[in-house]
Each structure stands twice: as C-alpha cells, then as structure tokens.
C-alpha positions as CSV (number, residue, x, y, z in Angstrom):
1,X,99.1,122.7,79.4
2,X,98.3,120.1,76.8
3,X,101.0,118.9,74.5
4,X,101.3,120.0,71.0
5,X,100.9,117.8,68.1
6,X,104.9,117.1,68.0
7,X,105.7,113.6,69.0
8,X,108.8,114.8,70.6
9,X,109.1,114.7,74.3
10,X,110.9,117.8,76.1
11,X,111.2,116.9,79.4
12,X,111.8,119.8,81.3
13,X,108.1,120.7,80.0
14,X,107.0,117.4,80.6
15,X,105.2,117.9,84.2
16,X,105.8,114.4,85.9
17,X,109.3,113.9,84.9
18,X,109.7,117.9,86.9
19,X,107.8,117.5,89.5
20,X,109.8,114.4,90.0
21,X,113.0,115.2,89.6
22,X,112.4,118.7,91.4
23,X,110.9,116.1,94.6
24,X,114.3,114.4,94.3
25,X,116.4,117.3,94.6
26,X,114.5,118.5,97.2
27,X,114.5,115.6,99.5
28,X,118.2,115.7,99.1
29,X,118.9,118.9,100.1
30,X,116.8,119.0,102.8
31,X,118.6,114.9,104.0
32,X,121.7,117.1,104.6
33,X,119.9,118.5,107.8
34,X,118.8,115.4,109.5
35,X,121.4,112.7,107.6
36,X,125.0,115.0,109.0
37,X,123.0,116.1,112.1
38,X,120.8,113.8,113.6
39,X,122.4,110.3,111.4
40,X,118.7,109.5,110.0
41,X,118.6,108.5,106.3
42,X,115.2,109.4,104.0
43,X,113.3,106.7,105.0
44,X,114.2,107.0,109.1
45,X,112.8,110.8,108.8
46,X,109.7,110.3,106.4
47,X,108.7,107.6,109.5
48,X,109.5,109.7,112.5
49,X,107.8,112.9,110.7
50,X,104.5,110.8,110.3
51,X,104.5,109.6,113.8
52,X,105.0,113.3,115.3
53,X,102.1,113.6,112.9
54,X,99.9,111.1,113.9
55,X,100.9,109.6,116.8
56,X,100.9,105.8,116.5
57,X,100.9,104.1,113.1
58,X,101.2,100.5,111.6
59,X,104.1,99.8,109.3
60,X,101.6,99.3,106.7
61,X,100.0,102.8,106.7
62,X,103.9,104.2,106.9
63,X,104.2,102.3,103.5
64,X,100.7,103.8,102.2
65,X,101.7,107.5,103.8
66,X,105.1,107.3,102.6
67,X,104.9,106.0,99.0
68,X,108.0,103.3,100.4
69,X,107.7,99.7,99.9
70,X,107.5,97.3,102.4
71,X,111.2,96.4,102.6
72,X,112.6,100.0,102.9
73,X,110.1,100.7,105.7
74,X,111.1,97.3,107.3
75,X,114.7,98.8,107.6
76,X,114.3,101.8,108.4
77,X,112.0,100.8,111.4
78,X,114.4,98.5,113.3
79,X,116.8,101.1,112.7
80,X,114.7,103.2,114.6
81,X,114.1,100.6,117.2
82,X,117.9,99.9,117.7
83,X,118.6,103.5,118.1
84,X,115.6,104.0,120.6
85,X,113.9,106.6,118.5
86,X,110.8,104.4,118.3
87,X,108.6,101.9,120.3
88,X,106.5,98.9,119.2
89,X,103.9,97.3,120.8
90,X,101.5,95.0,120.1
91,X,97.7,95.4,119.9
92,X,96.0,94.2,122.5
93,X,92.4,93.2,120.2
94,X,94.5,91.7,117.3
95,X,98.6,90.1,117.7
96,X,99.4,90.3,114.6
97,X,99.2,94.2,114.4
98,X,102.4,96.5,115.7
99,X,101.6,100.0,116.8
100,X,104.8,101.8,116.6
101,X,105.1,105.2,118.5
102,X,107.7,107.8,118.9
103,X,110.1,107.0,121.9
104,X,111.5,109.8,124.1
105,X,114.5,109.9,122.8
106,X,112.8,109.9,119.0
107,X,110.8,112.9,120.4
108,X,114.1,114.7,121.7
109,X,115.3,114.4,118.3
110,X,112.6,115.8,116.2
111,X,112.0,119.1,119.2
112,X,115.8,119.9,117.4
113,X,115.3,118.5,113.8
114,X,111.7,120.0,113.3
115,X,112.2,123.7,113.8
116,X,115.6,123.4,111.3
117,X,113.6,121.8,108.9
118,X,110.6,124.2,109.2
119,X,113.6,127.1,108.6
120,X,114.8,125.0,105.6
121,X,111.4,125.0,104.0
122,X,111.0,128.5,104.5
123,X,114.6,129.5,102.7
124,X,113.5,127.4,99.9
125,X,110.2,129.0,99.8
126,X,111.1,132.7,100.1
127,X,110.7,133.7,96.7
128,X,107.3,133.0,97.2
129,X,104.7,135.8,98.7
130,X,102.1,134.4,101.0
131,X,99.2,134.1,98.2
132,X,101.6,132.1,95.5
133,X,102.8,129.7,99.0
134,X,99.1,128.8,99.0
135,X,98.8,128.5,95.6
136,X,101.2,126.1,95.0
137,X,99.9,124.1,97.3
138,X,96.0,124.2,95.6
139,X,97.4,123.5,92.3
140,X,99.7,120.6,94.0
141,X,96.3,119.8,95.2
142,X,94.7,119.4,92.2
143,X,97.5,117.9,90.7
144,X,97.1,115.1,92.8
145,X,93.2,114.6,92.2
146,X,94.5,113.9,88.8
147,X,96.6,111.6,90.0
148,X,93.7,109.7,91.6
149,X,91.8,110.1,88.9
150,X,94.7,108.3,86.6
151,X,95.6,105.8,88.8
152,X,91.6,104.7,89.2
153,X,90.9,105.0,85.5
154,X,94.0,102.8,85.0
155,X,92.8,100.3,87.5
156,X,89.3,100.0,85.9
157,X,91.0,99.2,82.6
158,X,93.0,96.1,84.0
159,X,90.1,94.6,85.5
C-alpha cells in the first residue's frame, strides 16, 4: 500500500519494520524448541537445517543462505564440530575450500528436532486455510523480488 502524503512514520503500518520485527519474534519462539531441547542456539539450527537441506555446503554459502555474517557462522560451526553434529572435509580439486556435512549424530538430532518444528509451524499457521498458507507464501514471494529489485537498483546508484 503506498504511503500517504503525511511525513509521519507509523510503524506498525510500515511493512519492513513488521515483517521484521514479526521474523524476530518468530525465530524466538520457535529457538525455545531446539535451544531447551536439543542446546542449539539460532545460528547452530539455521546451519544444520540447510545442510539437511542441501547436503554439503561451504561456510560461505551458509553466510549467503543464512543472511549471518561471517563471524556468527564461524561460531556456530565449531560449535557444531565440537559437539559432533557436523563434519568438515576438505576438497579434494581445491584446499582452501571446506565441505561441511551433517554428522550422524547431527542427523539423530534433526530426525527428533524436525518433526517438532514442522508441528510448531503448523500451530502457528492454523489460522490459516490451505489457499491463504499459499498465499502468503506468493506475496512473501513477491515481496522478496522487490527486495532484489531494491537492493540492485541501490547497487547501480553507488557505482
């Protein structure tokens, strides 16, 4: 909805400053599942969630996939080394590049922490009927085109 000609800024109608602060409390909530049961902090479970995901990933695309900086994933992956949950290895065509995978013990985990969080999402969601579920996620979707659009318009300008 475009703004109106008052200079005035309402936040709770601004959209980033809800989506954003709706995101936080969100994350939050759902930390209470795998922070008291399973001891992992926001970071741990945004890294072992990707890796279920997609398997084997670089540090460097957690940090893209993840929207966390470079130090936060840093932490949060020897955590996840010391505790076992994860492996490293090296890459065979190129040294300097660390695959990290999930470990058995990081798999164990998420065949317990997955289906509560899956049950989570669906007592947040329940208000919603199948067709608004989906099209939430289409205007999120668009949302985030914007985004791109934004961020790429912004980047032309400083260059």
């Amino acid at each position: 909805m475009p703004p109106d000609d008052d200079a005035k800024l309402d936040l709770e109608g601004f959209l980033p400053y809800r989506l954003s602060n709706l995101a936080e409390r969100i994350s939050q909530a759902l930390s209470s599942i795998y922070a008291e049961q399973f001891d992992l902090t926001i970071a741990q479970w945004r890294i072992v969630a990707w890796l279920q995901q997609e398997g084997t990933l670089t540090a460097k695309r957690i940090c893209q996939l993840t929207a966390m900086d470079k130090a936060r994933v840093s932490r949060a992956v020897s955590q996840l080394l010391e505790r076992e949950l994860i492996e490293r290895r090296r890459d065979p065509d190129d040294q300097r590049t660390l695959w990290l995978s999930l470990a058995p013990d990081g798999l164990a985990l998420l065949d317990e922490l997955i289906p509560r969080a899956l049950d989570w999402e669906s007592q947040l969601t329940e208000t919603l009927s199948a067709t608004e579920y989906r099209e939430l996620f289409r205007l999120l979707a668009k949302v985030d085109s914007g985004l791109a659009r934004c961020i790429s318009a912004a980047t032309t300008r400083q260059t």
